[in-house]
N, CA, C and O atoms as a GROMACS GRO file, in nm:
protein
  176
    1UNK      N    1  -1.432   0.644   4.161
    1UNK     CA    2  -1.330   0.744   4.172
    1UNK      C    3  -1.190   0.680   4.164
    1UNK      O    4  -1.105   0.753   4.114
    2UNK      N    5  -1.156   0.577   4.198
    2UNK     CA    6  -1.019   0.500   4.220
    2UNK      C    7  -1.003   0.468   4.150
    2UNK      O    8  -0.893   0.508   4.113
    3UNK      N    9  -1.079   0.354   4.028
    3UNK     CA   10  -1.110   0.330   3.898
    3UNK      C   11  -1.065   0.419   3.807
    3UNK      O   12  -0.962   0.398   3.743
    4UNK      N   13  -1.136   0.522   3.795
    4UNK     CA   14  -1.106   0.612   3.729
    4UNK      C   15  -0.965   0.679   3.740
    4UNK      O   16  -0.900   0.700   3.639
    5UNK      N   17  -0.930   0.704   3.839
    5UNK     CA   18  -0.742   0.745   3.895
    5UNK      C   19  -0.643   0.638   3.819
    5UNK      O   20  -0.550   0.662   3.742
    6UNK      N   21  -0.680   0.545   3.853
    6UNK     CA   22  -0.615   0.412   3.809
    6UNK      C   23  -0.610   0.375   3.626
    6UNK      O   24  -0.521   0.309   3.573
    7UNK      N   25  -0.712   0.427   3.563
    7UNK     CA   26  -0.742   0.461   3.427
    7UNK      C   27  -0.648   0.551   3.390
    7UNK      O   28  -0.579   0.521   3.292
    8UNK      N   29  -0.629   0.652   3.444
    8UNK     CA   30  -0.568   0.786   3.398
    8UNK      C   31  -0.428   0.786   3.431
    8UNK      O   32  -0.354   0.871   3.380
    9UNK      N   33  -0.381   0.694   3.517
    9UNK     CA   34  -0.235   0.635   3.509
    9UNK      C   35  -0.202   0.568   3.404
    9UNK      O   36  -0.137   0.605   3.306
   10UNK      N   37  -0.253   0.460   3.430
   10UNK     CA   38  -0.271   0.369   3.275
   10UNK      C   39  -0.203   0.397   3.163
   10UNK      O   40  -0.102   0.353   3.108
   11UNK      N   41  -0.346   0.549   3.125
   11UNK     CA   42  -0.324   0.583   2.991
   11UNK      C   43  -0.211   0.684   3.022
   11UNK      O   44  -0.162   0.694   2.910
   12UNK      N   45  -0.137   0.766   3.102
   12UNK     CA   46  -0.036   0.808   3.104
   12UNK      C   47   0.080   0.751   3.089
   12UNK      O   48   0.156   0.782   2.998
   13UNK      N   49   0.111   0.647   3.191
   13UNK     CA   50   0.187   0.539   3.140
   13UNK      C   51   0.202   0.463   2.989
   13UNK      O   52   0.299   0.402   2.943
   14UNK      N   53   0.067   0.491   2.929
   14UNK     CA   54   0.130   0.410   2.754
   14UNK      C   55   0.132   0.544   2.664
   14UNK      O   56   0.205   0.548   2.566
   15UNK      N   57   0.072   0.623   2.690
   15UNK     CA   58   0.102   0.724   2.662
   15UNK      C   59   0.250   0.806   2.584
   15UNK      O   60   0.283   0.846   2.473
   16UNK      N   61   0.321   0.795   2.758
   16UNK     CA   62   0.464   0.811   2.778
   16UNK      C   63   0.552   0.710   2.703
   16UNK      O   64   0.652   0.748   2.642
   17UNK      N   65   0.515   0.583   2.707
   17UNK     CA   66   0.578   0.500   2.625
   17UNK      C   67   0.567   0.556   2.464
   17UNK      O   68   0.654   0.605   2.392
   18UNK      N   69   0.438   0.531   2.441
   18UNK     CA   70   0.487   0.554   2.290
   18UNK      C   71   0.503   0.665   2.209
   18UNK      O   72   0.510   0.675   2.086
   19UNK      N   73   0.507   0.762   2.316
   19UNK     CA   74   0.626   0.924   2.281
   19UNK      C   75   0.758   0.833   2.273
   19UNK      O   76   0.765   0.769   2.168
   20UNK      N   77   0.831   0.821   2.334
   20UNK     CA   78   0.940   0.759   2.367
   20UNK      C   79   0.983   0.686   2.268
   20UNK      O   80   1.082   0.713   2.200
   21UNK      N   81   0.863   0.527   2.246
   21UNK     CA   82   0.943   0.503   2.119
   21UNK      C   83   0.912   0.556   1.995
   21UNK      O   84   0.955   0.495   1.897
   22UNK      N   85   0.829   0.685   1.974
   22UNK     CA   86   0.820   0.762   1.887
   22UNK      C   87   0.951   0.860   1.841
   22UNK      O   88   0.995   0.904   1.736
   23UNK      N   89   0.982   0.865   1.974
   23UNK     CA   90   1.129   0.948   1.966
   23UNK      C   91   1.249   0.888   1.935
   23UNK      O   92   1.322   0.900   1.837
   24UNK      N   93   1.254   0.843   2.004
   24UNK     CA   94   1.372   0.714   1.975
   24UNK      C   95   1.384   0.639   1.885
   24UNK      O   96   1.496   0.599   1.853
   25UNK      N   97   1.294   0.608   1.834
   25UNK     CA   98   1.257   0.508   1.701
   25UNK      C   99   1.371   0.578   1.584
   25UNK      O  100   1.466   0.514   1.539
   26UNK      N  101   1.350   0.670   1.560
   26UNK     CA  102   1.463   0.705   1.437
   26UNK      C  103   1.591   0.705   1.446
   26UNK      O  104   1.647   0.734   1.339
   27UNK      N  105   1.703   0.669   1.591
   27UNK     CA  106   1.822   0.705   1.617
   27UNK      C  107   1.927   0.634   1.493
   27UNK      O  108   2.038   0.683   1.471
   28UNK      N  109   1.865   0.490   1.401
   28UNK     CA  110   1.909   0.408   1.383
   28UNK      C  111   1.892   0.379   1.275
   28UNK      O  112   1.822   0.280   1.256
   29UNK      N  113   1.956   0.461   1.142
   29UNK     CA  114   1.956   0.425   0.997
   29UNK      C  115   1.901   0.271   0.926
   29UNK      O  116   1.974   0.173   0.937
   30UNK      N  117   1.808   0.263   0.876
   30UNK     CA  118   1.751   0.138   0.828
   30UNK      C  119   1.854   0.087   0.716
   30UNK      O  120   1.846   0.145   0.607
   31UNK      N  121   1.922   0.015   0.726
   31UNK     CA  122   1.991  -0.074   0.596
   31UNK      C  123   1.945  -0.189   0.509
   31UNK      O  124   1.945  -0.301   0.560
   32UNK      N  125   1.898  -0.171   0.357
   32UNK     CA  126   1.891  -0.263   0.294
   32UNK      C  127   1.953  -0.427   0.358
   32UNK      O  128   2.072  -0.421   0.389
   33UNK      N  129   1.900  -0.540   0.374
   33UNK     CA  130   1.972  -0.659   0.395
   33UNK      C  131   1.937  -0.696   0.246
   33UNK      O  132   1.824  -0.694   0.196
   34UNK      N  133   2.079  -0.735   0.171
   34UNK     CA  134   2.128  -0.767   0.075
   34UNK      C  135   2.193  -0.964   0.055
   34UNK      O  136   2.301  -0.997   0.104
   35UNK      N  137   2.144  -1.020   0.013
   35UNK     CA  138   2.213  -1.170   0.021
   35UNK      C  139   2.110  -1.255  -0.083
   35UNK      O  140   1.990  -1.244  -0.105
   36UNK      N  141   2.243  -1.368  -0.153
   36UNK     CA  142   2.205  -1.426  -0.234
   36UNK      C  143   2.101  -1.549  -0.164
   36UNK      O  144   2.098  -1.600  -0.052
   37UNK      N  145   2.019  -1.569  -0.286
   37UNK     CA  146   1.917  -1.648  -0.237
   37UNK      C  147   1.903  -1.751  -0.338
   37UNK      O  148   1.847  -1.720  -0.443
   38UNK      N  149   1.954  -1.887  -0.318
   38UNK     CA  150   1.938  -2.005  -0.397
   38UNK      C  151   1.795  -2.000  -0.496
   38UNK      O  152   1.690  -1.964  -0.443
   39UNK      N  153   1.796  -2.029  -0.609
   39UNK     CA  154   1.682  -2.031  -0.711
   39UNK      C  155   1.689  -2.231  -0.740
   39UNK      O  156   1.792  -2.297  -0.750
   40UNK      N  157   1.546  -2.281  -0.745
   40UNK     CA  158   1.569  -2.360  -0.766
   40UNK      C  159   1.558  -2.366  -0.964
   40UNK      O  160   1.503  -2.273  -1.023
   41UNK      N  161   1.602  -2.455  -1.022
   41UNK     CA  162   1.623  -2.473  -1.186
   41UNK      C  163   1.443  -2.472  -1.206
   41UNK      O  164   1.357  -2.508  -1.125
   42UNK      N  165   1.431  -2.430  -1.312
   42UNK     CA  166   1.297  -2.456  -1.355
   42UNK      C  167   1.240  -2.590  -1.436
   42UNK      O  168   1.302  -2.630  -1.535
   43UNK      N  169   1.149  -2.641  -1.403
   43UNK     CA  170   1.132  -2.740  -1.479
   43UNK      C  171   1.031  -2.787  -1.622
   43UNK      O  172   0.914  -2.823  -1.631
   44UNK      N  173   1.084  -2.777  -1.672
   44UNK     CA  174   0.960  -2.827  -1.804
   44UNK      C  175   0.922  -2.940  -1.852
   44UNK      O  176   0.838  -2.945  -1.941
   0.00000   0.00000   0.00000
């Protein structure tokens, strides 16, 4: 019985979390990262 209580917190507790960062997750426009990137010469 305690086990089981203790289970059902648990899963309430992660539960609640990942509503949360389900919700929250979008507040924050994703931006392209843009930057030059050294090429080395090719060789033949």
């Amino acid at each position: 019985m305690k086990g089981q209580r203790i289970g059902m917190i648990a899963a309430f507790i992660l539960l609640s979390i990942l509503i949360l960062a389900w919700y929250d997750g979008g507040e924050e426009a994703m931006r392209p990262i843009e930057q030059a990137v050294p090429l080395p010469q090719a060789v033949r």
